[in-house]
C-alpha positions as CSV (number, residue, x, y, z in Angstrom):
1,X,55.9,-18.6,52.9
2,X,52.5,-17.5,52.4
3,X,53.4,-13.9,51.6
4,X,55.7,-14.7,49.2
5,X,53.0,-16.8,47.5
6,X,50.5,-13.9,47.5
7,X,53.1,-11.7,46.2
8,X,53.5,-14.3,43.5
9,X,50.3,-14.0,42.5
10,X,49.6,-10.3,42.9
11,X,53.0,-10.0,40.7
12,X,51.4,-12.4,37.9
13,X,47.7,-10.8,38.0
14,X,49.6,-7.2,37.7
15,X,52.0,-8.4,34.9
16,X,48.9,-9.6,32.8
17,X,46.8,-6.6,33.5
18,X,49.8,-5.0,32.1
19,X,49.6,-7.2,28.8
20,X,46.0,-7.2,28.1
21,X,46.5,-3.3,28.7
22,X,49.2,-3.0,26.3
23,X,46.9,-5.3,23.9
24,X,44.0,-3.5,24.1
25,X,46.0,-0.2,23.0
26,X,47.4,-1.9,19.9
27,X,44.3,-3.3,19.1
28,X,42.9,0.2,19.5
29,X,45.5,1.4,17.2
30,X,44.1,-1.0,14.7
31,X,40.7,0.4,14.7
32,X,42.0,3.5,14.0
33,X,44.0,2.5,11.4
34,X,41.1,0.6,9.9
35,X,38.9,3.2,10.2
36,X,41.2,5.5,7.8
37,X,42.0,3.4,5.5
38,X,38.3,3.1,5.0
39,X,38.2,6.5,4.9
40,X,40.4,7.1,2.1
41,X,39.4,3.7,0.0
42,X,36.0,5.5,-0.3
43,X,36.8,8.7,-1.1
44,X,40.0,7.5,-3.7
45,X,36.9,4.7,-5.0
46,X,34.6,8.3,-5.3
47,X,37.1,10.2,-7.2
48,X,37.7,7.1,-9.7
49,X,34.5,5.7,-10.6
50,X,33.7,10.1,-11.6
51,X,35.9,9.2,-14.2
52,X,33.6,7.2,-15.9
53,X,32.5,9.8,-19.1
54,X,28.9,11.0,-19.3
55,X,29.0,9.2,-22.8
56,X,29.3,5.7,-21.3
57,X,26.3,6.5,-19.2
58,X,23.8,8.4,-21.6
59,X,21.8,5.7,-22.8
60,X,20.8,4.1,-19.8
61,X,20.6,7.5,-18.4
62,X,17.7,8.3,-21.1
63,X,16.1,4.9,-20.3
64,X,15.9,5.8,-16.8
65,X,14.4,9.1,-17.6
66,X,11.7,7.8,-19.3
67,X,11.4,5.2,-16.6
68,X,10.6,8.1,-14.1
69,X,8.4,10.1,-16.6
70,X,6.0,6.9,-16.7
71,X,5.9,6.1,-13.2
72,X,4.7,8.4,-9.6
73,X,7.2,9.5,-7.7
74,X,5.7,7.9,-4.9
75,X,4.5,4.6,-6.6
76,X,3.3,1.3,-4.3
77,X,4.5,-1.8,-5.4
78,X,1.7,-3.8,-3.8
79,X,-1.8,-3.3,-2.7
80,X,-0.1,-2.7,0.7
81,X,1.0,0.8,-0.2
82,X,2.7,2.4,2.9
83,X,4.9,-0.5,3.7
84,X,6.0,-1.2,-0.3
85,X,6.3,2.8,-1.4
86,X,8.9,3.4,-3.6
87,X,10.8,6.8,-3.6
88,X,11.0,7.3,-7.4
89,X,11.8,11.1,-6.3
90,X,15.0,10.3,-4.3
91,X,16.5,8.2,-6.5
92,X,15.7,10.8,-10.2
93,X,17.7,12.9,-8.1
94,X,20.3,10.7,-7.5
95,X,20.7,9.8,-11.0
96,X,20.3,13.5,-11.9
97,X,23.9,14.3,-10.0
98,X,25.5,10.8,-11.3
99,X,24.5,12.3,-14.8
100,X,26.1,15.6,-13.8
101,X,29.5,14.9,-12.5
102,X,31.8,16.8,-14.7
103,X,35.1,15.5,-15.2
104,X,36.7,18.8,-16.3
105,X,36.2,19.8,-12.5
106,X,36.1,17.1,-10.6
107,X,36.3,18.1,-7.0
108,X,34.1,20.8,-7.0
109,X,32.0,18.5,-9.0
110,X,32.0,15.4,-6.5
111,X,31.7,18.2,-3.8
112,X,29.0,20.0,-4.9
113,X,26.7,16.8,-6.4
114,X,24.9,19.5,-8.6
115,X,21.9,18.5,-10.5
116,X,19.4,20.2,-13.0
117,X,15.9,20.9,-11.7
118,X,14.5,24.9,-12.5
119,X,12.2,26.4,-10.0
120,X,8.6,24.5,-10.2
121,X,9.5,22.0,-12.5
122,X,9.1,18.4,-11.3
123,X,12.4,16.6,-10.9
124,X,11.2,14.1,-13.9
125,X,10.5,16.7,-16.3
126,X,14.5,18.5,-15.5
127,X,16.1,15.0,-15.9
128,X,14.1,13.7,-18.8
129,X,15.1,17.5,-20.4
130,X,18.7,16.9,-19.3
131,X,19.7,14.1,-20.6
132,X,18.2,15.4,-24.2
133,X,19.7,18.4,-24.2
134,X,22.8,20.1,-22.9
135,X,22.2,22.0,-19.6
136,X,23.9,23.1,-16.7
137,X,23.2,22.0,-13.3
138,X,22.1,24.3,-11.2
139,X,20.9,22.9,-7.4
140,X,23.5,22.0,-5.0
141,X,23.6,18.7,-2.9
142,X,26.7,19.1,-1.0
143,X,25.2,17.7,2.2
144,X,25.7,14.1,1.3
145,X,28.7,12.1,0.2
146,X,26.8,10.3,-2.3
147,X,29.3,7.6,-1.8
148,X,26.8,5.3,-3.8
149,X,28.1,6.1,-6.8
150,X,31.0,4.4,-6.3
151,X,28.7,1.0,-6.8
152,X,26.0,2.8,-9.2
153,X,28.1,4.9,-11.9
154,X,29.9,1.3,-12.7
155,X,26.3,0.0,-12.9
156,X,24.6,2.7,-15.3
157,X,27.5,1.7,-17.8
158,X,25.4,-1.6,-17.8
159,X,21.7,-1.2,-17.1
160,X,19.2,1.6,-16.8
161,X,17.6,2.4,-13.0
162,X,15.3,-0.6,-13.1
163,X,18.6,-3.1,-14.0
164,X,20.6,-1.0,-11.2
165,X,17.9,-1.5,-8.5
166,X,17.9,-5.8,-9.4
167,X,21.2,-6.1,-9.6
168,X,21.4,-4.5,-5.7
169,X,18.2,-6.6,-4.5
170,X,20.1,-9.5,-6.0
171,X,23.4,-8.3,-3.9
172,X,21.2,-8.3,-1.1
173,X,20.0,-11.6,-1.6
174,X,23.0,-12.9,-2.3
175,X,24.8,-12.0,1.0
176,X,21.9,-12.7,3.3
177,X,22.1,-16.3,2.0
178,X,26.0,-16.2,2.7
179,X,25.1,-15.5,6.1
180,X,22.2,-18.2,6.4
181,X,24.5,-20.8,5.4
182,X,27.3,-19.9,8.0
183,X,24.3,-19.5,10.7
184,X,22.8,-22.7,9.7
185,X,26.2,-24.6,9.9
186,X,27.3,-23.4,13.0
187,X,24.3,-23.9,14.5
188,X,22.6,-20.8,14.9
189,X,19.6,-21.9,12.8
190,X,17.3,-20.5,15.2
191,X,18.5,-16.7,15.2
192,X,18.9,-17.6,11.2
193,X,15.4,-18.1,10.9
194,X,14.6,-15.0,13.0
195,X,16.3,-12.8,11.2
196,X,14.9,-14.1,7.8
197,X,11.7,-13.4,9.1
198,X,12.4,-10.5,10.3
199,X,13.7,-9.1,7.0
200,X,10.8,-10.0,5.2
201,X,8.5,-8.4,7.8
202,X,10.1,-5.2,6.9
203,X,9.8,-5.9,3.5
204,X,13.8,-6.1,2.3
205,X,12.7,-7.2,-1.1
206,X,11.7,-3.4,-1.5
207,X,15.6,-3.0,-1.9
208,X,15.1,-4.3,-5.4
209,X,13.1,-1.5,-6.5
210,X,14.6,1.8,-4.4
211,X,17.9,2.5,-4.6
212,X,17.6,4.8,-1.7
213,X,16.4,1.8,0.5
214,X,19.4,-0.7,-0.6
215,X,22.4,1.5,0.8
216,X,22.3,0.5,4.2
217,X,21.0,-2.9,3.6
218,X,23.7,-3.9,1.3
219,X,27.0,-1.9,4.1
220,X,24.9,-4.7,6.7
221,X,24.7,-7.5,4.4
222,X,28.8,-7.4,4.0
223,X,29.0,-6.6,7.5
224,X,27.5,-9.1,9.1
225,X,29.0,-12.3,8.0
226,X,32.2,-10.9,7.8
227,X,31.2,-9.9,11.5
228,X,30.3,-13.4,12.2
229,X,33.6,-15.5,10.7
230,X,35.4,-12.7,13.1
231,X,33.9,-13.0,16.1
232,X,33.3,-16.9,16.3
233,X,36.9,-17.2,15.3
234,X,38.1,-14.9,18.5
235,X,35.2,-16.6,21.1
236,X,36.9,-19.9,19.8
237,X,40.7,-18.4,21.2
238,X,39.7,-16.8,24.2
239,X,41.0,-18.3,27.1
240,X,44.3,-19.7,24.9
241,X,45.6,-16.1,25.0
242,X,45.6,-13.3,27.0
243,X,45.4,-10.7,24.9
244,X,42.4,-11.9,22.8
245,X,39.4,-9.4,23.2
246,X,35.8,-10.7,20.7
247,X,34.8,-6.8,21.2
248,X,37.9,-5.0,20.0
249,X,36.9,-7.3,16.6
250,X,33.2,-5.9,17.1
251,X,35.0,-2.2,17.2
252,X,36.9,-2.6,14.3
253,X,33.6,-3.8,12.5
254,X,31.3,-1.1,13.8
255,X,34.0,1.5,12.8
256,X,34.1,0.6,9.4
257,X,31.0,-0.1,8.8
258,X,29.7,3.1,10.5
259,X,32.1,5.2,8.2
260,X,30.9,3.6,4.8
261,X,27.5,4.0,6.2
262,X,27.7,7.4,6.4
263,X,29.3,7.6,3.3
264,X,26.7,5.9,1.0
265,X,23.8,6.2,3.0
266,X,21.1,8.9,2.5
267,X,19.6,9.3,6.0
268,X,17.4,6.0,5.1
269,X,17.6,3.4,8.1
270,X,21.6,3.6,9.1
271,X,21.2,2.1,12.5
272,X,20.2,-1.0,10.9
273,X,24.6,-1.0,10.8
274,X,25.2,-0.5,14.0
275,X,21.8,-2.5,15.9
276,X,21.9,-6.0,14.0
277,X,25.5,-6.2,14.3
278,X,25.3,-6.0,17.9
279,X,22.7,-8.4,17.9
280,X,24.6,-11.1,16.3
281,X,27.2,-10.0,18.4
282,X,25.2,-10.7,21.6
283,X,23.9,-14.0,20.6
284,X,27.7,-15.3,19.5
285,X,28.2,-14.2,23.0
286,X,25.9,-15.9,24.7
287,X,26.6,-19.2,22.8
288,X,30.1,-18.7,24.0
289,X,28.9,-18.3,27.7
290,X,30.7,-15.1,27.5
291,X,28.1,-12.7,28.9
292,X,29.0,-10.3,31.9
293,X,26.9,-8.8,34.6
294,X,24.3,-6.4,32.9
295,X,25.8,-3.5,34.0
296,X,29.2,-4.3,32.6
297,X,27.4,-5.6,29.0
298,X,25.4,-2.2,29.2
299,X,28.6,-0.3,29.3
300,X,30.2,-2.5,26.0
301,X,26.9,-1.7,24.4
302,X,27.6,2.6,25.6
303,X,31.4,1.7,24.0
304,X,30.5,0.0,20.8
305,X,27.6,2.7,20.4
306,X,29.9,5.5,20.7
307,X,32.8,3.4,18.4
308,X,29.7,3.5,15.9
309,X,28.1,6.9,16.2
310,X,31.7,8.7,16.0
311,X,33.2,6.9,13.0
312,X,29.2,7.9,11.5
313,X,29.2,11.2,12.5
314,X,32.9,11.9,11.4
315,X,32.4,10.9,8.3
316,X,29.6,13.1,7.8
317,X,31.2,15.9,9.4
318,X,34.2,15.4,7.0
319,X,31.8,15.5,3.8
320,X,31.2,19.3,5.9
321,X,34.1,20.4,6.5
322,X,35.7,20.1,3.3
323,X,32.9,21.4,1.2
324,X,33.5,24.6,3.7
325,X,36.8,24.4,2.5
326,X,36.3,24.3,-1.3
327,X,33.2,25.6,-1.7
328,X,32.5,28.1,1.4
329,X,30.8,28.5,3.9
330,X,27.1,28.4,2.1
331,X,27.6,25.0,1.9
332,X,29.0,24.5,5.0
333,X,25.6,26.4,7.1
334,X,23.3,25.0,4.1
335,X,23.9,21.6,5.8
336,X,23.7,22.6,9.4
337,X,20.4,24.0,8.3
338,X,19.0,20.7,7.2
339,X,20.4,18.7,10.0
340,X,18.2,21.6,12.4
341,X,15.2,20.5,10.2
342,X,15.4,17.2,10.2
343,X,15.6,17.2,14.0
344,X,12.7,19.9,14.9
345,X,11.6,21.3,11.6
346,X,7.5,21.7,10.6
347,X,6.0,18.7,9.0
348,X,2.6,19.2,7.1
349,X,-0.9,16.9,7.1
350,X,-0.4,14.6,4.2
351,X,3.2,15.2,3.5
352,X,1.4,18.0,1.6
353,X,3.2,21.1,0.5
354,X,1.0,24.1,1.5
355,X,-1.0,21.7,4.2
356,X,-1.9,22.4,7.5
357,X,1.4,22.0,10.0
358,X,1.0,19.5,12.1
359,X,1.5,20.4,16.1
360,X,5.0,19.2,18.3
361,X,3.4,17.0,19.6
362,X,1.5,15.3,16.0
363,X,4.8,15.3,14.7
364,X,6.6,13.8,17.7
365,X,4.1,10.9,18.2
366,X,3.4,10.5,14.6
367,X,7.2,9.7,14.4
368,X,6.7,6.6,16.3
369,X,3.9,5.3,15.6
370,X,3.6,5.7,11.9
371,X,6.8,4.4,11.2
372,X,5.7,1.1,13.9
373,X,2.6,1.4,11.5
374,X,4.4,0.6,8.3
375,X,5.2,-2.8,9.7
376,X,1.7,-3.8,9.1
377,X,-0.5,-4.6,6.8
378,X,-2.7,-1.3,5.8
379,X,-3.7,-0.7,2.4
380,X,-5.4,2.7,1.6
381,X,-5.6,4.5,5.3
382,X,-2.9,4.0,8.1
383,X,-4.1,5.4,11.3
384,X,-3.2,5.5,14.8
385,X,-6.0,3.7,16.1
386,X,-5.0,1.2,13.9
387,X,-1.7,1.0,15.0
388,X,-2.3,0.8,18.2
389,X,-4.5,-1.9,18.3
390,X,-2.0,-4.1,16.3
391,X,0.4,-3.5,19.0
392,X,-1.7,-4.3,21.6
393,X,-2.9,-7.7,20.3
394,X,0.9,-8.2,19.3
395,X,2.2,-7.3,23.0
396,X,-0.5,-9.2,24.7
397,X,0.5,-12.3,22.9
398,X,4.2,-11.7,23.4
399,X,3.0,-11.4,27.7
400,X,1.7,-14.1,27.7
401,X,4.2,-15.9,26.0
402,X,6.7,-14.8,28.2
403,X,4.3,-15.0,31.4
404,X,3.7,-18.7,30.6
405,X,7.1,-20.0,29.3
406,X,9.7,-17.8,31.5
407,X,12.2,-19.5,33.2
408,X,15.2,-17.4,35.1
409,X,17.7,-17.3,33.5
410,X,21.6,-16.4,34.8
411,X,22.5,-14.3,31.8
412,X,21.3,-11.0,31.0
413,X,21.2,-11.6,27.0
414,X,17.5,-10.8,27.0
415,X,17.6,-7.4,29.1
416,X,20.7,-6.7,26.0
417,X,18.0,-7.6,23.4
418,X,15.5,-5.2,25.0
419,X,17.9,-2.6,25.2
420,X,19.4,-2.5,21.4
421,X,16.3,-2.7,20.0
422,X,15.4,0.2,21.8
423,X,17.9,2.2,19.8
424,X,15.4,3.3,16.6
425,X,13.2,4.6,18.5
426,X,15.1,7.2,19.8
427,X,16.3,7.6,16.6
428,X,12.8,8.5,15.4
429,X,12.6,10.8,18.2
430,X,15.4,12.7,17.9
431,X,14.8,12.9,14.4
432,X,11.4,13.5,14.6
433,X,11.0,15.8,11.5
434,X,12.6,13.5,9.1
435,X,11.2,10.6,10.6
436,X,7.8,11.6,10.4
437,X,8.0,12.5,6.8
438,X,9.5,9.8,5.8
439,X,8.1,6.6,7.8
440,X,7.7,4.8,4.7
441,X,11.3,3.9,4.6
442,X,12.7,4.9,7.9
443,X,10.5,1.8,9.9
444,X,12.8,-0.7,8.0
445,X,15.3,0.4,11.0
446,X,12.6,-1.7,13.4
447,X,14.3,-4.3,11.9
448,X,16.3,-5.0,15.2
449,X,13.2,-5.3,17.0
450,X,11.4,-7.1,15.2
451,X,14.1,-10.0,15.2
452,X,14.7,-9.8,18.7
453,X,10.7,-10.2,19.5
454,X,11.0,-13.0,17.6
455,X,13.9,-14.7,19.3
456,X,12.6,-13.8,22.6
457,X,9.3,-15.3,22.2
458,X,10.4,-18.2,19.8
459,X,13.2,-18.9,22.3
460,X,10.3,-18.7,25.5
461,X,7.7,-21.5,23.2
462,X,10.7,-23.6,21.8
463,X,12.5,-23.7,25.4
464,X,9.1,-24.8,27.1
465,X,8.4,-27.1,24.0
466,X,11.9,-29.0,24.7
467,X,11.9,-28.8,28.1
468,X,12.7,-33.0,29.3
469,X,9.6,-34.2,30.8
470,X,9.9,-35.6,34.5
471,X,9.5,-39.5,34.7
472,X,6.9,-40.1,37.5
């Protein structure tokens, strides 16, 4: 009797390994197929906002140019200048191809993302000339998707750069009090509040006055309450069915979202896509008293990771190989070449063209530590001493915090904090060229870390602070 009990229950635990099995490969199937019809909404949304004529554009394209003729290409909002420098030069560029898209030959033209700058002349002085007079453009940019335009050339119609970069602030702002609400009423005011903070400690509101900032900020800003309706929905059915899985929801997100990423993003702070989604995803988690063992949430985190990078990556590597197929294979090996830079490539004292080249190991440490520099609050000099010494107050407060108000804890959330916000700083590492060139808007990926310091230590104070005292 007992046998045939056990043989019961091996024959039920096999049959529903065989349906969550067969579930998870559907659900798989559905990431795929969200992932390309991503794909192909962004490049059919590419191809149809290029049809927007040059004439619909060209006065808000001369108002721009004289926009960037009376302003520095590396202008400071406030008297904070490293953490609130704009990048007038990126984004004259990026309204030199919108200007240059030629409908008579469109896919070369979307391809290509020409623009009009002659040898040593400032990319100011080629726009402001361009838009007054009829040239030809004559610098390829074929690296990128520019994918932005699909939001931007609708834009321009409307309002010249400084209109464009409000209206995506406003977006911004928009979406990030969507998801305050939906935090706030489901009780997750504390990681609400966090995360506002957080934002404003890497100075979001810079959004409204770079386009090449707002990219990434505006893909996370959809992503994560959409993220959040998702996942709270499928914690709420696990357990009713067998084949509900919270992560496969997370994949599906971090697949899309890595692809449009990649596809209007300008190598600014794109892990911010994949980090504070997985953030929120952790603290849903938790909530839901889902968490696992640490080494089987470590290898979700190596899953989703990979689901992000590859659906990134492809992307990228589509924008590649096409341009080798319609334009060659210049383009093709002109992009590998500035993917080599941007990894190991020489970076100068100053940012200076001409300057001394910094060593391997400037470069390499400088990645870190001036982008964790930017952070703070240093008006005309940033230096590493500096930098240095603001961490070390900073992480002797957050020790003793956690060396007074630790408790043990079952769940391994906070070791899964730790670890994600980890990821930009191998970023900055592995990207060390690019990274140490341009800190002043690749730090915004500390984001992540930022918020989870925050939570950690918050959570440490507010759990000691609520702690029930003992009646004597």
């Amino acid at each position: 009797m007992k046998n045939i009990v056990n043989n019961i229950v091996n024959c039920e635990k096999e049959t529903g390994k065989k349906i969550i099995d067969v579930a998870e490969k559907n659900a798989m199937k559905k990431v795929i197929l969200c992932s390309m019809a991503s794909i192909i909404i962004c490049i059919v949304l590419l191809f149809l906002t290029s049809l927007i004529p040059k004439s619909a554009l060209q006065k808000n394209m001369e108002k721009s140019a004289d926009y960037y003729s009376n302003h520095q290409m590396f202008d400071h909002i406030t008297h904070f200048m490293f953490l609130s420098r704009q990048d007038n030069y990126a984004d004259c560029i990026l309204t030199n191809i919108i200007y240059h898209i030629d409908q008579s030959d469109l896919l070369h033209s979307i391809l290509q993302a020409p623009y009009y700058n002659p040898e040593d002349e400032s990319v100011t002085e080629s726009f402001s000339y361009a838009v007054n007079h009829k040239v030809n453009a004559n610098v390829d940019y074929s690296r990128y998707w520019h994918g932005s335009m699909v939001v931007l050339r609708p834009l321009f119609v409307l309002f010249d750069i400084t209109g464009v970069r409000l209206v995506l602030g406003i977006v911004i702002l928009i979406l990030t009090v969507w998801l305050e609400i939906l935090l706030f009423k489901n009780r997750y005011s504390y990681y609400g509040i966090c995360y506002a903070l957080g934002l404003l400690l890497v100075s979001v509101w810079m959004c409204a006055f770079c386009i090449e900032y707002a990219m990434p900020f505006v893909v996370m800003s959809v992503e994560l309450p959409v993220l959040f309706l998702l996942l709270t929905k499928s914690f709420n059915k696990t357990g009713k069915t067998t084949v509900q899985r919270p992560e496969l929801v997370l994949w599906t997100v971090l697949s899309c979202a890595g692809i449009v990423t990649g596809f209007v993003d300008f190598l600014t702070t794109e892990t911010i896509t994949f980090t504070m989604a997985y953030v929120l995803y952790l603290v849903i988690k938790e909530r839901f008293r889902q968490m696992k063992s640490l080494k089987e949430e470590c290898l979700c985190f190596l899953k989703s990771g990979i689901i992000w990078f590859c659906s990134y990556a492809f992307m990228v590597l589509l924008k590649w190989m096409i341009s080798l197929a319609v334009l060659g294979k210049d383009a093709f090996f002109a992009a590998l070449n500035q993917a080599a830079l941007r990894i190991n490539g020489d970076a100068t004292l100053g940012n200076v063209i001409g300057a001394e080249t910094v060593s391997d190991f400037e470069r390499i440490s400088g990645a870190l530590w001036r982008n964790i520099g930017c952070i703070f609050p240093f008006k005309d000099e940033m230096s590493l001493k500096g930098t240095l010494l603001y961490v070390l107050l900073i992480g002797i407060v957050a020790f003793c915090i956690w060396y007074l108000f630790r408790k043990k804890r079952e769940s391994c959330l906070n070791k899964m904090l730790l670890i994600v916000s980890a990821l930009p700083f191998l970023r900055f590492l592995v990207l060390n060229n690019h990274s140490y060139i341009h800190f002043f808007f690749t730090y915004r990926a500390l984001l992540v870390g930022v918020v989870v310091l925050l939570y950690l230590t918050g959570g440490f104070l507010f759990g000691f602070l609520m702690k029930p005292k003992k009646k004597h």
